[in-house]
C-alpha positions in Angstrom: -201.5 75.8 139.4 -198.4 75.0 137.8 -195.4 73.8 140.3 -192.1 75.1 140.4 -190.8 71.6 139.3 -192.7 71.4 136.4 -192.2 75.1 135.0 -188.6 74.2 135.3 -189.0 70.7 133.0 -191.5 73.4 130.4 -188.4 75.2 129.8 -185.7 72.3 129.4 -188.4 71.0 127.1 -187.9 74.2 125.3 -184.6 74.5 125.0 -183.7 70.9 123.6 -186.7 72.0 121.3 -184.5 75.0 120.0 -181.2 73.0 120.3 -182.5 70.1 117.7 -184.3 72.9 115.5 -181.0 74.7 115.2 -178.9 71.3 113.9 -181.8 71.1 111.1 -182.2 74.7 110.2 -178.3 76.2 111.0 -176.9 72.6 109.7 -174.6 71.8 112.7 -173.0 68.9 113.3 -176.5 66.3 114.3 -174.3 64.5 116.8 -173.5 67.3 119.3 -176.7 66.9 120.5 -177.0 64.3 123.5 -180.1 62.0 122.5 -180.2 59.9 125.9 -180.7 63.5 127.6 -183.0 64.8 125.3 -185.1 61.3 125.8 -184.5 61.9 129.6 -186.2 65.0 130.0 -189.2 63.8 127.3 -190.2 61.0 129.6 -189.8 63.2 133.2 -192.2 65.8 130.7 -194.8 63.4 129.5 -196.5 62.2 132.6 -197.1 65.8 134.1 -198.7 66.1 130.6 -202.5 67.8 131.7 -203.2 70.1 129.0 -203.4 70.7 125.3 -200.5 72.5 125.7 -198.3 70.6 127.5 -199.3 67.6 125.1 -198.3 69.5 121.9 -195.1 70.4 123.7 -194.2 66.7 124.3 -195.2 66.1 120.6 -192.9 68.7 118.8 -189.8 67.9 121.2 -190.3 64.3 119.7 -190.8 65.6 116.3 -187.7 67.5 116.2 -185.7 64.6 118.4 -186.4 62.7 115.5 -185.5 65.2 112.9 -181.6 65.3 114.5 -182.0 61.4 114.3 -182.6 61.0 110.6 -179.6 63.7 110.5 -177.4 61.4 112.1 -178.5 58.2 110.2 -178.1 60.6 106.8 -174.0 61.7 108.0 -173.6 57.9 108.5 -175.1 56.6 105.5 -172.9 59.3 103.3 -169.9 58.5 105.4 -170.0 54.6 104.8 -170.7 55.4 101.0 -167.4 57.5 100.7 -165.1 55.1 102.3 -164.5 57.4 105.1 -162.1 55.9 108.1 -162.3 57.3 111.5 -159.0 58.3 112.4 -159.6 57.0 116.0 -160.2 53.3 114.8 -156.7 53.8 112.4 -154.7 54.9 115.5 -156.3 52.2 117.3 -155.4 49.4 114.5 -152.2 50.7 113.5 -151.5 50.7 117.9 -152.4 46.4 117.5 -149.8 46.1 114.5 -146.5 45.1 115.4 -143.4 46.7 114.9 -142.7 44.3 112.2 -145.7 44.6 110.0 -145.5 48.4 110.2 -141.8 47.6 108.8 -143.2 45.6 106.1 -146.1 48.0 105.2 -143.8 50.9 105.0 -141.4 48.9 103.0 -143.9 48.1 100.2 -145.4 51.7 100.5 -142.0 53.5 100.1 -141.1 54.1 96.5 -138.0 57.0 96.8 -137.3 59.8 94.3 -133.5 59.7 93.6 -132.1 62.8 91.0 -128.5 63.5 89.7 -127.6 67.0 88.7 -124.4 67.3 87.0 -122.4 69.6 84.5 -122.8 67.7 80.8 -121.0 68.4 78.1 -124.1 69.5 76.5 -124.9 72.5 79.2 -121.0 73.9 79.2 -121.6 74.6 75.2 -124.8 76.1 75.7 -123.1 78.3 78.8 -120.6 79.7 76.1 -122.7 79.9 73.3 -125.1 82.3 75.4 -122.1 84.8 76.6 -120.3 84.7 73.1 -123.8 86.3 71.7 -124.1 88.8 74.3 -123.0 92.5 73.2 -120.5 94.3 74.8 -120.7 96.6 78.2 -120.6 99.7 76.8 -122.9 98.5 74.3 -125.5 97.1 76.7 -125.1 99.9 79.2 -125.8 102.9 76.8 -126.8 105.7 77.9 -128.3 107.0 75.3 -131.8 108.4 76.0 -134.9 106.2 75.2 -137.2 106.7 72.5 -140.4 107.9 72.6 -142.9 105.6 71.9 -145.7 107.4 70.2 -149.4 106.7 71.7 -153.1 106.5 69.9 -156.6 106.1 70.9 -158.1 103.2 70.7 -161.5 102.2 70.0 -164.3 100.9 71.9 -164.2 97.7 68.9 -160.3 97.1 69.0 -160.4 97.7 73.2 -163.2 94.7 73.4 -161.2 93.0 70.8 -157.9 92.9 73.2 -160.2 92.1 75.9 -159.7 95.2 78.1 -163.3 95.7 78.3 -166.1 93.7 78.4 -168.9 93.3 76.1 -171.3 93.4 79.0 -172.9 95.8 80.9 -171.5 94.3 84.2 -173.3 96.2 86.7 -176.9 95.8 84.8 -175.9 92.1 84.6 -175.5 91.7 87.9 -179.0 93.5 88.8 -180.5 91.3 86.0 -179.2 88.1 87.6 -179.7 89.5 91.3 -183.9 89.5 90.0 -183.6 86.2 88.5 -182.2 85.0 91.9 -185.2 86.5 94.0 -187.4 85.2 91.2 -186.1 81.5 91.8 -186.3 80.8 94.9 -188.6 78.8 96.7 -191.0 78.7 99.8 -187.1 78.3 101.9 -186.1 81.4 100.6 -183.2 79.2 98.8 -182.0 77.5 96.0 -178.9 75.4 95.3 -175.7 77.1 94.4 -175.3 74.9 91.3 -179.2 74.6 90.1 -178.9 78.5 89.7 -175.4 78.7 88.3 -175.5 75.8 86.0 -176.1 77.2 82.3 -176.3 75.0 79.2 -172.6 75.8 78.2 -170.0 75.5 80.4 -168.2 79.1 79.8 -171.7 80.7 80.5 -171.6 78.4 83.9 -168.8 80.5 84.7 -169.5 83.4 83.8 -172.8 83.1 86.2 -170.4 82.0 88.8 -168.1 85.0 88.2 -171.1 87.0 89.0 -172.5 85.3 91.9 -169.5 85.5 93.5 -170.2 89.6 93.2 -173.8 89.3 94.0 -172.2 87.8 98.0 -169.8 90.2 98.0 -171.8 93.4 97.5 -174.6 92.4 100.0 -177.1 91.1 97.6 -177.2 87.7 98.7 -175.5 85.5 101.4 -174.4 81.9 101.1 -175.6 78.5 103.3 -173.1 75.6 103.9 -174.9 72.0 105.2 -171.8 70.3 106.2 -173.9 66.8 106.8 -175.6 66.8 102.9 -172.3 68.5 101.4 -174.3 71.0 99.6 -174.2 75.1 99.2 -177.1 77.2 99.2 -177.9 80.7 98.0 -180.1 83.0 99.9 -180.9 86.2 98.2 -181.9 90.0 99.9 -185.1 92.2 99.2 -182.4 94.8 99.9 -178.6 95.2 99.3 -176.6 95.0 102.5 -173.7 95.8 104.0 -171.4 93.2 105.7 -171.6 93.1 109.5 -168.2 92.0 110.9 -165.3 90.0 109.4 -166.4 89.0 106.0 -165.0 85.1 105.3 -164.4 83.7 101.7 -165.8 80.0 100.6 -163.7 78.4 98.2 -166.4 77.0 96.2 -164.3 74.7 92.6 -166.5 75.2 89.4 -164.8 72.8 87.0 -165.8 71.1 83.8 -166.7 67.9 85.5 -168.4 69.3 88.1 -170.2 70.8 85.1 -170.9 67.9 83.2 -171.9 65.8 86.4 -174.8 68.7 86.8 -175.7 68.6 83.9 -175.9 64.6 83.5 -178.5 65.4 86.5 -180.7 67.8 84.9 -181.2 65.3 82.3 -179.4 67.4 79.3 -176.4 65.0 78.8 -172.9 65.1 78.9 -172.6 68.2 76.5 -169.6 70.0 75.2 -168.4 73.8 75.9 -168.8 75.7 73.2 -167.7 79.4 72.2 -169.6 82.2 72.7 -172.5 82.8 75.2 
């Protein structure tokens, strides 16, 4: 029989089981969870160990400890490689700088813009140049009645031409590309946001980005941030859905050296844009 002591450690097992699962699978931040408690209640756990059970309980709350561990040695890895300062050891050097070495940083940081505006010769002649052309008020204020402009049709050729209309079927493009998505995902159900948008040519890049962008909006796929790696996932539906809640919009920059930094990646070189898709 099972005490009351020990059902109660089963379930705290559990639930820092579930708590480091959640930082690797829902990407949160790796250091909100507490290590030194986690450790805590895996060594009050292991010596009531006495059966198979209760020993592969005690091995997958180590498994996933050490899963929120290599998260937190992969944040600080990226962090030292980006020069990134924590702003609590700033405050806490700037605080041990004296008042006059904050003086003479300031003073060799501080480069002031200074502009004159002023009436020039130059601007006076232009001032009476432009009301000398003007017509006269009861020229510019006729009231005679405005023409009529006369109107035509135009065609389908001369509308793509002025770009009013595309040359694309949009809404069989986005199914197309919707079954491409579902077809290119792996056994995670997801695939990175730039391995699916990324196109030989830059314009057709954005153009699949365009449409992505509609794919997330219309319920056909959702989005996954990982804060820690920096990276943006795409996670497509069997079915179209509709949004539950507040919708939220991710500002996600497709520029041409993103581009060209994808596709130095893939192995296809620096490339060039060119027209046409």
């Amino acid at each position: 029989m099972r005490s009351r002591e020990e059902e109660k450690l089963r379930e705290r097992l559990r639930s820092v089981i579930e708590l480091c699962r959640s930082v690797r699978e829902a990407g949160l931040d790796p250091f909100s969870v507490d290590t030194d408690y986690v450790l805590s209640i895996i060594r009050k756990f292991f010596p009531r160990v006495r059966s198979l059970e209760d020993f592969c309980l005690d091995a997958e709350a180590l498994k996933e400890l050490s899963s929120v561990l290599e998260e937190q040695g992969n944040w600080i890895e990226h962090q030292s490689t980006s020069l990134y300062k924590d702003p609590f050891l700033i405050e806490k050097r700037i605080r041990e700088m004296g008042a006059e070495r904050l003086a003479e940083v300031f003073l060799r940081s501080w480069h002031p813009i200074v502009a004159l505006e002023q009436i020039s010769t130059t601007s006076l002649k232009n001032s009476m140049e432009y009301w000398k052309d003007l017509l006269p008020l009861d020229e510019r204020w006729s009231r005679e009645e405005p023409r009529v402009l006369e109107t035509g049709r135009a065609s389908l050729e001369e509308a793509i031409r002025l770009g009013f209309i595309s040359e694309r079927d949009f809404a069989l493009e986005l199914e197309t590309l919707w079954a491409e998505l579902r077809g290119r995902v792996g056994e995670e159900g997801k695939i990175r946001y730039w391995d699916f948008i990324g196109a030989e040519t830059y314009e057709e890049t954005l153009w699949r980005a365009f449409l992505t962008s509609f794919l997330v909006s219309y319920g056909y796929a959702t989005l996954e941030v990982d804060p820690v790696k920096e990276e943006v996932y795409l996670l497509p539906y069997e079915e179209q859905r509709e949004a539950q809640g507040p919708t939220k919009s991710i500002p996600i920059p497709v520029d041409y050296e993103e581009w060209r930094r994808w596709r130095e990646r893939e192995g296809g070189g620096e490339g060039e844009p060119t027209q046409g898709r």
